[in-house]
C-alpha positions as CSV (number, residue, x, y, z in Angstrom):
1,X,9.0,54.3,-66.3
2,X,11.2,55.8,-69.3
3,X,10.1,58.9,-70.5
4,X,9.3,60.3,-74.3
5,X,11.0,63.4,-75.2
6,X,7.1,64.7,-75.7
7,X,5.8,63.6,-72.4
8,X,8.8,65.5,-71.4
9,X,8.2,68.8,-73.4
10,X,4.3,68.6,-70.9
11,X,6.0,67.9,-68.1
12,X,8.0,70.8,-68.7
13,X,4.4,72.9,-69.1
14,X,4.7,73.3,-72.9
15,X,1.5,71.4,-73.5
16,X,1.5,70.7,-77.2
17,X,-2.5,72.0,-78.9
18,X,-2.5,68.4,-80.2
19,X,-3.0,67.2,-76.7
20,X,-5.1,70.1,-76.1
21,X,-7.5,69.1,-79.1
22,X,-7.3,72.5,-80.2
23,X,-4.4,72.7,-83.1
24,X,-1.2,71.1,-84.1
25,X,1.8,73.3,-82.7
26,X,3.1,75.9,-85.4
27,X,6.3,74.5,-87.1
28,X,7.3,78.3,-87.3
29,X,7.3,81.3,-85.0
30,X,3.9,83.2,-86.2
31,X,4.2,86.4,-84.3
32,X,0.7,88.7,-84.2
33,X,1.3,92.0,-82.2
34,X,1.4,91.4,-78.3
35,X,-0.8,93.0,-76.0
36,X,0.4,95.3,-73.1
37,X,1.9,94.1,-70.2
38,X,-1.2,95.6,-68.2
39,X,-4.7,96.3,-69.6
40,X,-4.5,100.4,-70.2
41,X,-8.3,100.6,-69.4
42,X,-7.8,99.1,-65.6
43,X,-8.2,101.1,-62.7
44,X,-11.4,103.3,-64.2
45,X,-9.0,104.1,-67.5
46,X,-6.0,105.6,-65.0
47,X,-2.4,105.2,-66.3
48,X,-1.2,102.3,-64.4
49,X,2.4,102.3,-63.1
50,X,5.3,99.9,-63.4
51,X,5.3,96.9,-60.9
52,X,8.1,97.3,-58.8
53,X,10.0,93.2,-58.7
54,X,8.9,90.8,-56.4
55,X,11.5,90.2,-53.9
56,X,13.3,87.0,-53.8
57,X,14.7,85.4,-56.2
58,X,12.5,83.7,-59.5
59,X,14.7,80.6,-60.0
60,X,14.7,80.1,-56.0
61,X,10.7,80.0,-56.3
62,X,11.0,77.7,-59.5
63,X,13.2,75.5,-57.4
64,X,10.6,75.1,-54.5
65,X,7.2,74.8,-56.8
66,X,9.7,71.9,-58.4
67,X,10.7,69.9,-55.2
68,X,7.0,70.2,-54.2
69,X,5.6,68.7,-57.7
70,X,7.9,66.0,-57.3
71,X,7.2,65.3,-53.9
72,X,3.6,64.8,-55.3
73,X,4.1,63.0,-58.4
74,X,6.9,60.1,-56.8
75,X,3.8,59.1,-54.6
76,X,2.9,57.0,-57.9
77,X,-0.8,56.0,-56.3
78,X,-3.7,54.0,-58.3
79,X,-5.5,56.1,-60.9
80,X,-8.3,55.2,-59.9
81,X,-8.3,55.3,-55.7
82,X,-9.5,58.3,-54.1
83,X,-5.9,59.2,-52.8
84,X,-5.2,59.7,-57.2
85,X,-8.1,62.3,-56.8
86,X,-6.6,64.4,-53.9
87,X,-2.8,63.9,-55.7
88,X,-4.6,65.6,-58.6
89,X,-6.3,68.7,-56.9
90,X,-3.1,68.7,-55.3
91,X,-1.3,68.9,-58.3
92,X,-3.9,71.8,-60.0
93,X,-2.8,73.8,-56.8
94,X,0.6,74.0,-57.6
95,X,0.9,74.7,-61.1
96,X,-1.6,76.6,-60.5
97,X,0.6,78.5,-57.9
98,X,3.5,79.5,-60.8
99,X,1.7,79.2,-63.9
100,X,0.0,82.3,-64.6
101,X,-3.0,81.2,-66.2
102,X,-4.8,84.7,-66.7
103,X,-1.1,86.1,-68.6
104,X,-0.7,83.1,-70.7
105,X,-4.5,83.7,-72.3
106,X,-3.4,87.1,-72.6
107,X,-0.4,86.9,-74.2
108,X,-1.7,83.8,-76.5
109,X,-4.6,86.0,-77.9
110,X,-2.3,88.9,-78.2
111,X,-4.2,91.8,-80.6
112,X,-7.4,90.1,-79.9
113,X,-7.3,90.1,-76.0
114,X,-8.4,93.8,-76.7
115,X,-11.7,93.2,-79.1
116,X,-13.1,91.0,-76.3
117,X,-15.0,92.2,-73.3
118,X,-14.3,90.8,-69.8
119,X,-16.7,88.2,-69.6
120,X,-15.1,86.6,-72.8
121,X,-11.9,87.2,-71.1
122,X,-12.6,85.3,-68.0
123,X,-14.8,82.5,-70.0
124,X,-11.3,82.1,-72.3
125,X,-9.1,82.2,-69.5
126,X,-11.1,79.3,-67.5
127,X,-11.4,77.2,-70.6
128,X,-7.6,77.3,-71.3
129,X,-6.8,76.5,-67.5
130,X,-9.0,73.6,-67.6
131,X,-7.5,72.2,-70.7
132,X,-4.1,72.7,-69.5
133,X,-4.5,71.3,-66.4
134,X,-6.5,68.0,-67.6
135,X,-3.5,67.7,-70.4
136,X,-0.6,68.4,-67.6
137,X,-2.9,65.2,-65.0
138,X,-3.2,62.9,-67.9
139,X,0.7,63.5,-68.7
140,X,2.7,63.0,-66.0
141,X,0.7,60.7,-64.0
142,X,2.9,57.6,-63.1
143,X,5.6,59.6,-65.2
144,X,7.7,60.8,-62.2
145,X,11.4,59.6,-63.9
146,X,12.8,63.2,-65.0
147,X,14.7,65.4,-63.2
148,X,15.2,69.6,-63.9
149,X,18.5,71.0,-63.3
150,X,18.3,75.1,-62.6
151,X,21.2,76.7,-63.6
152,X,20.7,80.6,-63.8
153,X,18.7,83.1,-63.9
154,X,18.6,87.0,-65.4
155,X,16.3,89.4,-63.9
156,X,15.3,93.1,-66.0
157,X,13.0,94.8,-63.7
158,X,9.8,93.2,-63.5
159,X,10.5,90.7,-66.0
160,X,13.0,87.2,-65.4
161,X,14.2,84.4,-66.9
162,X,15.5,81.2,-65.7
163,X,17.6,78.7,-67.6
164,X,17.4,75.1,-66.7
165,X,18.1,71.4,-67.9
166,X,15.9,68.4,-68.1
167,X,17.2,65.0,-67.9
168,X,15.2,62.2,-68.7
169,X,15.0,58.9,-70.2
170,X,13.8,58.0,-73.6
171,X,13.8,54.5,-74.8
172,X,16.6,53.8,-72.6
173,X,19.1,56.4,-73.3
174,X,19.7,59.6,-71.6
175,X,18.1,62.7,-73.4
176,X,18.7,65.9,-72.1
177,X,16.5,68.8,-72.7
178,X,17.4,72.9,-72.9
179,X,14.1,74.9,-70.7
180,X,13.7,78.4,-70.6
181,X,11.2,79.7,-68.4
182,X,9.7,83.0,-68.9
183,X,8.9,84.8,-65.9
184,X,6.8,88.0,-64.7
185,X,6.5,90.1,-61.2
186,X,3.2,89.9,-60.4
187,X,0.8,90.5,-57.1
188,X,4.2,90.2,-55.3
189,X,6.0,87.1,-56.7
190,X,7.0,85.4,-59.7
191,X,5.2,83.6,-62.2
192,X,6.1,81.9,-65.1
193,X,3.9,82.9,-68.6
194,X,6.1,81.1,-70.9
195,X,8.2,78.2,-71.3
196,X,10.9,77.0,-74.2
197,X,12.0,73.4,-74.7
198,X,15.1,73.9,-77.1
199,X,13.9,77.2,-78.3
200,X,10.0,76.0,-79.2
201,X,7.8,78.9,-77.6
202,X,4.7,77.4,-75.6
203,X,3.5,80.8,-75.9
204,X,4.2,81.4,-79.7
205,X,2.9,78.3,-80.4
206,X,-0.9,78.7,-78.8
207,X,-0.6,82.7,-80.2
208,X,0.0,81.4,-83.7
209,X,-2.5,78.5,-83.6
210,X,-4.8,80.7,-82.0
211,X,-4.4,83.4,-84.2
212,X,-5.3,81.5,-87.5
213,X,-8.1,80.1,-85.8
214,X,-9.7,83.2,-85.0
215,X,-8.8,85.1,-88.5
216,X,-10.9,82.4,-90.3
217,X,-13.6,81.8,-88.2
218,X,-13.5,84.2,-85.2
219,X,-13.3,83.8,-81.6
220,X,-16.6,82.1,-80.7
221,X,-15.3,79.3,-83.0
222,X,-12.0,79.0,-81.1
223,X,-14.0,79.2,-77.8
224,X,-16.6,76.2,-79.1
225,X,-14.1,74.3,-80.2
226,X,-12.1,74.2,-76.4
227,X,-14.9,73.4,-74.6
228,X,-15.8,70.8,-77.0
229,X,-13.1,69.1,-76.4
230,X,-13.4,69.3,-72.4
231,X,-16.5,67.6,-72.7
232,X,-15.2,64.7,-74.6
233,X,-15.0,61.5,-72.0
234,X,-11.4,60.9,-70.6
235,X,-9.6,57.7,-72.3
C-alpha cells in the first residue's frame, strides 16, 4: 500500500496534534523555557547526580526496536480478528519500550511541568501515552511499505542522537524523508524523547501547542480537552 508523506511523518513517531485532536502542529518553533533534565525536588529534595551513559550503542537499539516493529506490522492481519488485537498490545509494547512517554510530557509542558503536582503529572502523562499510541495503531495499521535507513549517530554524555532516512512511497514515486531522533540515557538504556522529520520538532511542536493552550485557558482545559478526545468512538 503507497504511503503519504504524513502517514510517514506518524510512522516515524511525530504524531501531528491534528490526529491527536488536540491542536494543529505550530508552523513555527515556539520555544517556552525547558524544564530540567531531572526533577530537582526528587530523592526527598537531594541534589541528584549526572546519569552516567547507558552502555551500548543508541542507534544499535534504534535498529533492533525497528526490525522488531516491522516484523509486527508486515503480518498485515484483519482489523477486526482477535490476532489485530494481540498485533496491537504488541505493538503498545514496543514503542512503548523506546519512546519515553514520561520525558516527552515533560519536556512538552516545559515551565509548567513544575506548577503541577504529581498526580497531575502522572494523569498528563497517561493521557498523552494513550493518545499517542491510539494515533500511532490507527496510522500504520496495513501501512507496512516504508523502510528507515540508520546512518549515524553522536553521543555527548548522557544525551544521543541518531540520524536516519526514510524511504517510502507516495503516490507512486519515491519520497525520501530526513529523521533525527533525539535520545536520552535513562534507567540504563536509550530512549528516544524527540523525533525530527526534515527539521519539524515533534517535541516543539506539542510544547508550542501546548503552551498556548494552557496560557489562555490553563491546564485543566488542556487536560479536558485530551481525554475528550479519547472518548470519542474510533472511525
Amino acid at each position: 500500500m503507497p504511503m503519504s508523506r504524513s502517514s510517514a511523518r506518524i510512522l516515524t513517531l511525530t504524531l501531528s496534534l491534528t490526529a491527536m485532536g488536540v491542536a494543529a502542529p505550530a508552523r513555527a518553533k515556539e520555544l517556552t523555557k525547558e524544564a530540567p533534565t531531572r526533577d530537582p525536588k526528587a530523592d526527598g529534595g537531594k541534589p541528584v547526580a549526572a546519569a552516567s551513559p547507558p552502555p551500548g550503542s543508541p542507534m544499535a537499539d534504534l535498529k533492533k526496536s525497528n526490525a522488531q516493529l516491522e516484523k509486527v506490522l508486515h503480518k498485515n492481519v484483519p482489523n477486526w480478528t482477535p490476532e489485530a488485537e494481540l498485533e496491537r498490545a504488541e505493538v503498545r509494547k514496543l514503542v512503548g519500550g523506546f519512546l519515553d512517554y514520561a520525558e516527552l510530557a515533560r519536556r512538552s509542558l516545559a515551565r509548567h511541568w513544575d506548577t503541577l503536582t504529581a498526580k497531575q503529572h502522572e494523569e498528563f502523562t497517561e493521557t498523552l501515552r494513550q493518545l499517542v499510541e491510539r494515533s500511532y495503531l490507527r496510522q500504520v495499521h496495513g501501512s507496512a511499505n516504508y523502510n528507515i535507513k540508520f546512518e549515524k549517530e553522536e553521543k555527548a554524555g548522557n544525551e544521543a542522537t541518531v540520524d536516519a532516512t526514510l524511504h517510502t512511497l507516495s503516490r507512486g514515486k519515491k519520497v525520501d524523508i530526513a529523521l533525527e531522533y533525539k535520545m536520552l540515557g535513562k534507567e540504563g538504556k536509550w530512549v528516544v524523547y524527540d523525533v525530527l522529520t526534515d527539521e519539524q520538532s515533534m517535541l516543539e511542536n506539542y510544547r508550542a501547542e501546548f503552551n498556548k493552550i494552557i496560557a489562555k485557558d490553563g491546564f485543566d482545559a488542556l487536560l479536558k480537552r485530551m481525554k475528550k478526545k479519547l472518548e470519542e468512538k474510533e472511525e
